[in-house]
mmJSON file of the N, C-alpha and C atoms, coordinates in Angstrom:
{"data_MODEL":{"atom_site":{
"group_PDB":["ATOM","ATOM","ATOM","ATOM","ATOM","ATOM","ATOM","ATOM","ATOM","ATOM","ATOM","ATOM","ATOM","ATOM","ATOM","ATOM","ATOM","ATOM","ATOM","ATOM","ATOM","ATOM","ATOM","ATOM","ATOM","ATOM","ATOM","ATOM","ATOM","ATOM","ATOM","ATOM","ATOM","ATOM","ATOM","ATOM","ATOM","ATOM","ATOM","ATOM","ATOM","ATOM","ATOM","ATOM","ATOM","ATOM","ATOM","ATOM","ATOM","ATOM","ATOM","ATOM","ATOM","ATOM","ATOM","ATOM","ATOM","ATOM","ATOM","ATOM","ATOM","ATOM","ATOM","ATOM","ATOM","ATOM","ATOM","ATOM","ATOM","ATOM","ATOM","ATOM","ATOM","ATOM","ATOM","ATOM","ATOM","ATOM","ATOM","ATOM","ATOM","ATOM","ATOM","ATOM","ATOM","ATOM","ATOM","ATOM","ATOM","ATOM","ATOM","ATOM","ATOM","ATOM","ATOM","ATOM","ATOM","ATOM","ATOM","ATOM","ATOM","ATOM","ATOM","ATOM","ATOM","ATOM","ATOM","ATOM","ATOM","ATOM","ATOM","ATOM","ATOM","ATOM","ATOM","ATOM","ATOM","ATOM","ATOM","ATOM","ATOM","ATOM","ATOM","ATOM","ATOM","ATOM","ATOM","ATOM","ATOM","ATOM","ATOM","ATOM","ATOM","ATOM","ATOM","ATOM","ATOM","ATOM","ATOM","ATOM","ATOM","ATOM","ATOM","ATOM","ATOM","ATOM","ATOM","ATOM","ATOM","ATOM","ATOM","ATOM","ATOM","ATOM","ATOM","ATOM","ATOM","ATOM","ATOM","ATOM","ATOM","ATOM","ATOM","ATOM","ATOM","ATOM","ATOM","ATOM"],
"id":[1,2,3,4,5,6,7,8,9,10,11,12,13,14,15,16,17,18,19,20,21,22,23,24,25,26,27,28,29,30,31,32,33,34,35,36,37,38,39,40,41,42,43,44,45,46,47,48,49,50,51,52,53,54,55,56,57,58,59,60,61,62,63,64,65,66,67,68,69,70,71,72,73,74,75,76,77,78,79,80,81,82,83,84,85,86,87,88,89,90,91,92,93,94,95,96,97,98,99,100,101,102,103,104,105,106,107,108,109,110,111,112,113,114,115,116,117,118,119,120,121,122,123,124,125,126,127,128,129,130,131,132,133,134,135,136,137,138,139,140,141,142,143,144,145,146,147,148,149,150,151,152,153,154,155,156,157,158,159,160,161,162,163,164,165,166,167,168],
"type_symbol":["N","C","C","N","C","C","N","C","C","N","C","C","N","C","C","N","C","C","N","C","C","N","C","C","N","C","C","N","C","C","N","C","C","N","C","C","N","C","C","N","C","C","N","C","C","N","C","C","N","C","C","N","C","C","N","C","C","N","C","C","N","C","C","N","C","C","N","C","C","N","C","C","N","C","C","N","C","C","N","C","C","N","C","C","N","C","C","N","C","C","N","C","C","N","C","C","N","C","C","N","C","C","N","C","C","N","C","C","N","C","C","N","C","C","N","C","C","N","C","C","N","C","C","N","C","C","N","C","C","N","C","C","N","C","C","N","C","C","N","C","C","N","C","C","N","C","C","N","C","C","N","C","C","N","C","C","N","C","C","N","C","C","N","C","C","N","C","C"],
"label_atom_id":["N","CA","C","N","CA","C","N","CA","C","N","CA","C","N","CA","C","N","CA","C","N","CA","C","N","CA","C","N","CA","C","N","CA","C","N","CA","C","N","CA","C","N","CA","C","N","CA","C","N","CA","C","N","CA","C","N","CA","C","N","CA","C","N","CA","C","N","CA","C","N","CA","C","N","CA","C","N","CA","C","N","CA","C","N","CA","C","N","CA","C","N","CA","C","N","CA","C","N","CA","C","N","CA","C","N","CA","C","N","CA","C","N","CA","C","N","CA","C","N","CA","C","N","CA","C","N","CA","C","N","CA","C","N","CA","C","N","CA","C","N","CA","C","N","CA","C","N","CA","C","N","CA","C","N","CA","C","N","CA","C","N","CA","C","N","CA","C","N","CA","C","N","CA","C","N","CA","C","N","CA","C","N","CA","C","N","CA","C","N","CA","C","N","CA","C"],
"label_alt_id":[null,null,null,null,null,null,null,null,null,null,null,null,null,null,null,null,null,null,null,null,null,null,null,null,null,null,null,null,null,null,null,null,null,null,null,null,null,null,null,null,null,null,null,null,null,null,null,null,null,null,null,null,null,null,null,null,null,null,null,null,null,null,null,null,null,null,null,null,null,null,null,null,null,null,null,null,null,null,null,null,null,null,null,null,null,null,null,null,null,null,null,null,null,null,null,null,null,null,null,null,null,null,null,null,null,null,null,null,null,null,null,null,null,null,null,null,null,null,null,null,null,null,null,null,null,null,null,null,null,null,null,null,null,null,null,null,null,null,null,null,null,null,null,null,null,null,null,null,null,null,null,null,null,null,null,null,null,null,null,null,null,null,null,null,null,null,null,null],
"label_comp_id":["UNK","UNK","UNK","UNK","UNK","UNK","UNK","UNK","UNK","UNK","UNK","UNK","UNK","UNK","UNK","UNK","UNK","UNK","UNK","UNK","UNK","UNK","UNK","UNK","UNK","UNK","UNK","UNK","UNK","UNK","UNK","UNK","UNK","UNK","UNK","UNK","UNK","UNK","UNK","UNK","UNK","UNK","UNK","UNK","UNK","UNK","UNK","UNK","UNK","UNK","UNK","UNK","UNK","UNK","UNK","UNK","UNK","UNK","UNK","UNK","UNK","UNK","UNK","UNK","UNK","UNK","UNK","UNK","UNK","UNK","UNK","UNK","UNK","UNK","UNK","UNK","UNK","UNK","UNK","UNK","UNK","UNK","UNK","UNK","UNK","UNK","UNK","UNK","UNK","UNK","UNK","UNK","UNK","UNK","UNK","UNK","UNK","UNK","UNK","UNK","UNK","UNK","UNK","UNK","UNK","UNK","UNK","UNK","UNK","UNK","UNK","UNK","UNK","UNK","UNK","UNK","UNK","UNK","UNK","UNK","UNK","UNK","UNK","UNK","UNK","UNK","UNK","UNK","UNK","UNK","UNK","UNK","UNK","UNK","UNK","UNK","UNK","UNK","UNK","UNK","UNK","UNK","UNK","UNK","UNK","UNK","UNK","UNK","UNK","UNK","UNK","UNK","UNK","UNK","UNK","UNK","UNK","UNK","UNK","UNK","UNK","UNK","UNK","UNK","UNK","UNK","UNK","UNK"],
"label_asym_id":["A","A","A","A","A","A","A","A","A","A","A","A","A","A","A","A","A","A","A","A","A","A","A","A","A","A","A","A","A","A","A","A","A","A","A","A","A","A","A","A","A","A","A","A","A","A","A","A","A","A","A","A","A","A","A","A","A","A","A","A","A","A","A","A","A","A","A","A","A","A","A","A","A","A","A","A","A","A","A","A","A","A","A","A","A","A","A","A","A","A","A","A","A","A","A","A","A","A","A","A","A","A","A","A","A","A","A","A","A","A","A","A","A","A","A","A","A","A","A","A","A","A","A","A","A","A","A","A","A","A","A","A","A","A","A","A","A","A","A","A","A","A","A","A","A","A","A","A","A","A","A","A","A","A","A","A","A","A","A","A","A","A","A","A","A","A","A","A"],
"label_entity_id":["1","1","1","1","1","1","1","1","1","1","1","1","1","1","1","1","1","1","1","1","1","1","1","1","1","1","1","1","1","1","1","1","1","1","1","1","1","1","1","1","1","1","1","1","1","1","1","1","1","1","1","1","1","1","1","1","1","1","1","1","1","1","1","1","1","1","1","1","1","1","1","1","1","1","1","1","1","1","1","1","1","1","1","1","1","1","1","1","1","1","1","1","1","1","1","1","1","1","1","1","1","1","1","1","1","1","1","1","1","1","1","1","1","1","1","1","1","1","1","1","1","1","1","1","1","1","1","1","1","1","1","1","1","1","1","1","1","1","1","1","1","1","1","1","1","1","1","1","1","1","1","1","1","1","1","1","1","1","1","1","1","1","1","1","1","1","1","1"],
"label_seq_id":[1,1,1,2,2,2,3,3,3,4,4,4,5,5,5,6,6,6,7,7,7,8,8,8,9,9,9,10,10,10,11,11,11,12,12,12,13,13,13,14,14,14,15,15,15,16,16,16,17,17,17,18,18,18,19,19,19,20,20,20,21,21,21,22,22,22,23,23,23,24,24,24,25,25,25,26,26,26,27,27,27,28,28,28,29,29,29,30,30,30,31,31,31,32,32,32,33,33,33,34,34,34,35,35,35,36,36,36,37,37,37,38,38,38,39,39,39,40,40,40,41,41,41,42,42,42,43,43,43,44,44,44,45,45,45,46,46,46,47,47,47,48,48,48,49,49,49,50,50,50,51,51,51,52,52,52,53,53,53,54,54,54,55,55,55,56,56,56],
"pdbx_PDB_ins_code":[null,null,null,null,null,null,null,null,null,null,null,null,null,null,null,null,null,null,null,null,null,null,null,null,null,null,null,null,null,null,null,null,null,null,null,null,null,null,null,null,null,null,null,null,null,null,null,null,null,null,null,null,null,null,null,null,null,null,null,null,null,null,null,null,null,null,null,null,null,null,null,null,null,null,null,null,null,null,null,null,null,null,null,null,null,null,null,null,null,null,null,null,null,null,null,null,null,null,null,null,null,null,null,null,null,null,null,null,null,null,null,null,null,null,null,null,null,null,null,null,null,null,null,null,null,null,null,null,null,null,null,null,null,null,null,null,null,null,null,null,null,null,null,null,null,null,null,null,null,null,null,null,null,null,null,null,null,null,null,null,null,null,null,null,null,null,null,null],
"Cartn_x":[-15.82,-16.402,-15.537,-14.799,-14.091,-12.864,-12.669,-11.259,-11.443,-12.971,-13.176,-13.493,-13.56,-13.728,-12.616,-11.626,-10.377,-9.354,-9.733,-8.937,-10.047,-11.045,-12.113,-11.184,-10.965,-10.312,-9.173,-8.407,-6.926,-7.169,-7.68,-7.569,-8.441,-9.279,-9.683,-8.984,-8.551,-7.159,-6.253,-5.798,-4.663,-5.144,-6.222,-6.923,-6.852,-7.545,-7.743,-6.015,-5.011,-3.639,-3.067,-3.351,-2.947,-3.279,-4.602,-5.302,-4.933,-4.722,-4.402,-3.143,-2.201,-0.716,-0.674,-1.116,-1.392,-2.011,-3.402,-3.447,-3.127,-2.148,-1.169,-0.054,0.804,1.51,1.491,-0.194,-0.851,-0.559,-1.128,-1.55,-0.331,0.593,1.616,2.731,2.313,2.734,4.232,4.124,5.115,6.003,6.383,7.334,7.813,9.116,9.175,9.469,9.406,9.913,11.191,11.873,13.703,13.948,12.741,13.605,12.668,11.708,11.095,12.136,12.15,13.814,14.587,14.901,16.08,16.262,14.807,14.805,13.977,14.007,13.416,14.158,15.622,17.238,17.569,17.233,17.939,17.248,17.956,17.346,15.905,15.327,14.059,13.728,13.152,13.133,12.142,13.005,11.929,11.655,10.27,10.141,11.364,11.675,12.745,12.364,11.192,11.323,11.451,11.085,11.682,13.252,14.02,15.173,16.221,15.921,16.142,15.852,14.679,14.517,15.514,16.056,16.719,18.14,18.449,19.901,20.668,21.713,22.987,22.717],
"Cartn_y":[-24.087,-23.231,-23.217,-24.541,-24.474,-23.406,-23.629,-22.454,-20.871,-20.784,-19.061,-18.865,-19.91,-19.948,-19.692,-20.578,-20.118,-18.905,-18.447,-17.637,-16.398,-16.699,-15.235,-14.745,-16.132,-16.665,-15.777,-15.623,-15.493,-13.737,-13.654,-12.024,-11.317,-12.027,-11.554,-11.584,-12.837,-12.259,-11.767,-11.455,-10.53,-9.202,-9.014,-7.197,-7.049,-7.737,-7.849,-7.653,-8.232,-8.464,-6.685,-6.576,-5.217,-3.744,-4.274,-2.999,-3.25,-4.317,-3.817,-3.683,-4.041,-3.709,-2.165,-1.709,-0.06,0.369,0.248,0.685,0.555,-0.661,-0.674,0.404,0.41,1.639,2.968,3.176,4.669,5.179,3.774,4.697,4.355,3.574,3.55,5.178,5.662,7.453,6.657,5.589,5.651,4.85,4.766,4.691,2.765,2.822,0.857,0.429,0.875,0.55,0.797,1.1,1.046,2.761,3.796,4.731,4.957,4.297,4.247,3.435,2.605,1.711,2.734,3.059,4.285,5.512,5.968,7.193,6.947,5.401,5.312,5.01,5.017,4.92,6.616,7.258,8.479,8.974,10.302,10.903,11.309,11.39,12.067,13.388,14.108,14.899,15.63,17.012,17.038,18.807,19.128,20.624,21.687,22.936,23.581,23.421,24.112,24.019,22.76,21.654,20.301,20.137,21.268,20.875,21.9,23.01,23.793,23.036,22.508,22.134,20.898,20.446,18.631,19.243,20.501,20.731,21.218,20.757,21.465,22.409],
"Cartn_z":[-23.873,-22.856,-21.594,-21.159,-20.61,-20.064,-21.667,-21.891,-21.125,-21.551,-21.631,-20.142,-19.493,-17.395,-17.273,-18.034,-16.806,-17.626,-18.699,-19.351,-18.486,-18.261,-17.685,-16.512,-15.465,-14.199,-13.794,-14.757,-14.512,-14.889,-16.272,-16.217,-15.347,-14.634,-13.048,-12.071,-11.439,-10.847,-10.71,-12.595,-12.726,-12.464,-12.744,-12.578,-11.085,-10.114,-8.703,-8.222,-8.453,-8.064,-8.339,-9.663,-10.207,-9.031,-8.973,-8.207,-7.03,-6.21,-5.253,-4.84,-5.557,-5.723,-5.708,-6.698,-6.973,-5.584,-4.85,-4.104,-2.962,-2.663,-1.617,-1.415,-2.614,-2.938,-2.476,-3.336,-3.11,-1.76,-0.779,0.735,1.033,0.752,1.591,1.078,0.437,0.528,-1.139,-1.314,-2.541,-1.811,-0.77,-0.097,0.173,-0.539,-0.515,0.925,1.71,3.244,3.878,3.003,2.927,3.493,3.188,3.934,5.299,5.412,6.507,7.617,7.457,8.67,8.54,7.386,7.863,8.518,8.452,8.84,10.627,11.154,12.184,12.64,12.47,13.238,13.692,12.898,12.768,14.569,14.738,16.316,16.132,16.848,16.838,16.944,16.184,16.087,17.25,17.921,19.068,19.084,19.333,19.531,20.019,19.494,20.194,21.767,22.079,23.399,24.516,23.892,24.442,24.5,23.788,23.306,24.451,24.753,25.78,27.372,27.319,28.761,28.95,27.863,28.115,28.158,27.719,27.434,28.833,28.555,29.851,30.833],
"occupancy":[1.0,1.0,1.0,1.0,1.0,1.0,1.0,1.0,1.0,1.0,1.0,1.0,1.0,1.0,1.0,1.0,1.0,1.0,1.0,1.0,1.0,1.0,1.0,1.0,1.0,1.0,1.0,1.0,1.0,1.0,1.0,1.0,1.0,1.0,1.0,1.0,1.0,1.0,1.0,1.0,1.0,1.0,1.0,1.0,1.0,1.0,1.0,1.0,1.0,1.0,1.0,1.0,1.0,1.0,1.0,1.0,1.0,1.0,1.0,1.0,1.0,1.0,1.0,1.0,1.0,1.0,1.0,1.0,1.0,1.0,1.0,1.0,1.0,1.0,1.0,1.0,1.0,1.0,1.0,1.0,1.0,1.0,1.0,1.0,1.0,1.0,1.0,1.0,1.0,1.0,1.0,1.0,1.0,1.0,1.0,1.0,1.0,1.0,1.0,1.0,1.0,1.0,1.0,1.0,1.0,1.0,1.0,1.0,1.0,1.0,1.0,1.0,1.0,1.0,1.0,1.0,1.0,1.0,1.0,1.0,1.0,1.0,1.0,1.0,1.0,1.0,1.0,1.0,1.0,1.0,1.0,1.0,1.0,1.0,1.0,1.0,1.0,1.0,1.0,1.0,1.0,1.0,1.0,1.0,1.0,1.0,1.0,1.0,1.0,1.0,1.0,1.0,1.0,1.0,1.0,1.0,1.0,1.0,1.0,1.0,1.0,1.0,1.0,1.0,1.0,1.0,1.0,1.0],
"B_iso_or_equiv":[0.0,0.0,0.0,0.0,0.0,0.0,0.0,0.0,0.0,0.0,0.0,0.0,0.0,0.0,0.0,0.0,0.0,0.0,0.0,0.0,0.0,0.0,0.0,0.0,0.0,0.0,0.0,0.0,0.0,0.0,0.0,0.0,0.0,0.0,0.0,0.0,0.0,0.0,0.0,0.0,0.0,0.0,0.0,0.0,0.0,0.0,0.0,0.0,0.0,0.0,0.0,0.0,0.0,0.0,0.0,0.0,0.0,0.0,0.0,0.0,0.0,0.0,0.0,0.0,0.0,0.0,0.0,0.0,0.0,0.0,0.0,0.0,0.0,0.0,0.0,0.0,0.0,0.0,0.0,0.0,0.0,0.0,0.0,0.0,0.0,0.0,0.0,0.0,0.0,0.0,0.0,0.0,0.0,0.0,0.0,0.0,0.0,0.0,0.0,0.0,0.0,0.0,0.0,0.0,0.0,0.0,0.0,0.0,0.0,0.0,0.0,0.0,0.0,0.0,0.0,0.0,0.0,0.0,0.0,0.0,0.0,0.0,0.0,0.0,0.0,0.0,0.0,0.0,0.0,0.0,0.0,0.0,0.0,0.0,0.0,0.0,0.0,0.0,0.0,0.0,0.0,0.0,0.0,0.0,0.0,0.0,0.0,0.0,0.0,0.0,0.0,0.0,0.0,0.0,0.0,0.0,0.0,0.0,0.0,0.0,0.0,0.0,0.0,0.0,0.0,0.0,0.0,0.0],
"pdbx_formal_charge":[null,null,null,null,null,null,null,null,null,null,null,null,null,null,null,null,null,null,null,null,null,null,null,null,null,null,null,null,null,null,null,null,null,null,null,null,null,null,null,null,null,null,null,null,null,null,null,null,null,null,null,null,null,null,null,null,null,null,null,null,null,null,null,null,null,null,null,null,null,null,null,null,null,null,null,null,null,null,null,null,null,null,null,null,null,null,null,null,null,null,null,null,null,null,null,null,null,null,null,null,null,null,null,null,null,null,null,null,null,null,null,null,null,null,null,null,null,null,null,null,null,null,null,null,null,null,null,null,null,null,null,null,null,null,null,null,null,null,null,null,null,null,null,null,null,null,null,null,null,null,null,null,null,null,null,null,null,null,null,null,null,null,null,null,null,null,null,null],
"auth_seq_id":[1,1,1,2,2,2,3,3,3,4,4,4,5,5,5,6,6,6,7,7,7,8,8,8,9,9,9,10,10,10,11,11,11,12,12,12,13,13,13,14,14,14,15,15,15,16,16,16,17,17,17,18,18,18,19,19,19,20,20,20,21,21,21,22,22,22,23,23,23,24,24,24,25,25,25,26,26,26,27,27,27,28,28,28,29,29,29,30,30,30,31,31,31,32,32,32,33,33,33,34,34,34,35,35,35,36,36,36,37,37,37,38,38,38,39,39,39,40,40,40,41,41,41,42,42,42,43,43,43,44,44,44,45,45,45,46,46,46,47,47,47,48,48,48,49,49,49,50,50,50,51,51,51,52,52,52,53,53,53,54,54,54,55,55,55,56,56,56],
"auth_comp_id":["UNK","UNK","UNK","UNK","UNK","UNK","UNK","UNK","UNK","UNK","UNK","UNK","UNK","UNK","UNK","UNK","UNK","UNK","UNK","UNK","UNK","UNK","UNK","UNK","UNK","UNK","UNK","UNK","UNK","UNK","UNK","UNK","UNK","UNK","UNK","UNK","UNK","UNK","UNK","UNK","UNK","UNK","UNK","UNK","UNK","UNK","UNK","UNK","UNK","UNK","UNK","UNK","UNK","UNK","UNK","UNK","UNK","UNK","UNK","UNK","UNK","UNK","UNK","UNK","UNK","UNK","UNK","UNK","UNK","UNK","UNK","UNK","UNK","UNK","UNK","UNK","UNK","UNK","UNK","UNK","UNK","UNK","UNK","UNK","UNK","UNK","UNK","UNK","UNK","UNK","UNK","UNK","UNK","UNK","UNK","UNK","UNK","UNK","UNK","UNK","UNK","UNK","UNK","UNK","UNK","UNK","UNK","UNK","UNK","UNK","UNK","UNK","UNK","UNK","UNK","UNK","UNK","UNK","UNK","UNK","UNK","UNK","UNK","UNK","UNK","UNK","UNK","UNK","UNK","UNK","UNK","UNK","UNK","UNK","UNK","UNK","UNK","UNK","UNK","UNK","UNK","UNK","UNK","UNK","UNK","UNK","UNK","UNK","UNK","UNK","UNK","UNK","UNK","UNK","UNK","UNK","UNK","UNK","UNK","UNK","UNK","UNK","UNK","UNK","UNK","UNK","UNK","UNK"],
"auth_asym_id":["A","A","A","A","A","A","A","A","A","A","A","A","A","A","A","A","A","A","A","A","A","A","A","A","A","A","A","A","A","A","A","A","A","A","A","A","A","A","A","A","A","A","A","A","A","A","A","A","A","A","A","A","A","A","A","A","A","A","A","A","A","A","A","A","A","A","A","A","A","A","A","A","A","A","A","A","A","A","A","A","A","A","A","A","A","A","A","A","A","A","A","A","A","A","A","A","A","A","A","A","A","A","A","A","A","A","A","A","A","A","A","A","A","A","A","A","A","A","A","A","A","A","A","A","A","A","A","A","A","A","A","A","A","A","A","A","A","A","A","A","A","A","A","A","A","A","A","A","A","A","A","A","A","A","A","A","A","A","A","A","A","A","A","A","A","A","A","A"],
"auth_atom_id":["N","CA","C","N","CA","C","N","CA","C","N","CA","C","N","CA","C","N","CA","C","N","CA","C","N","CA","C","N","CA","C","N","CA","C","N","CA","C","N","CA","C","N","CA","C","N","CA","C","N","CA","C","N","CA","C","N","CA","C","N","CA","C","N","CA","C","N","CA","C","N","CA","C","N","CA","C","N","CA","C","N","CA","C","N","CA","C","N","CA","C","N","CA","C","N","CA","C","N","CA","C","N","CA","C","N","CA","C","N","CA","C","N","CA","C","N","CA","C","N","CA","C","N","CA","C","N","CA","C","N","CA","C","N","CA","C","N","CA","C","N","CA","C","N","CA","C","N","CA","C","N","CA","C","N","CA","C","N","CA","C","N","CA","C","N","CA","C","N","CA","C","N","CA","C","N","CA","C","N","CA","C","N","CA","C","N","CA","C","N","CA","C","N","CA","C"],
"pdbx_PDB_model_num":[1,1,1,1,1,1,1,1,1,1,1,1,1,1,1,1,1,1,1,1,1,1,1,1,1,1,1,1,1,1,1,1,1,1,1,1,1,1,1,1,1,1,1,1,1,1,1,1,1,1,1,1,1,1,1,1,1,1,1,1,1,1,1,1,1,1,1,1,1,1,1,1,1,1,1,1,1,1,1,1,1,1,1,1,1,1,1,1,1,1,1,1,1,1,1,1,1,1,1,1,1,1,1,1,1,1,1,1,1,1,1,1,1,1,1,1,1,1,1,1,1,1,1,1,1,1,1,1,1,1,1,1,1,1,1,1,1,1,1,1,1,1,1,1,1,1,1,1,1,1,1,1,1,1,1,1,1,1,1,1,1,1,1,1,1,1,1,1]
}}}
């Protein structure tokens, strides 16, 4: 009886681990973090008309 606690145990935690791996993922848009840093180096992107008033 033992056995079937911790064999219950583990494929409960493995289900719990699974799902929320997956729905970490989901909301995070897919995205592994790697083009998020990258694309938060790049310039910022700014309205045309913000872009006229800052220029020469």
């Amino acid at each position: 009886m033992r056995k079937l606690e911790q064999f219950a145990a583990i494929v409960v935690a493995a289900g719990l681990a699974i799902v929320s791996y997956w729905l970490f993922f989901s909301w995070a848009g897919g995205s592994d973090g790697y083009n998020r840093r990258r694309n938060l180096q790049q310039e910022p992107k700014m309205p045309p008309a913000i872009k006229v008033l800052l220029s020469p």
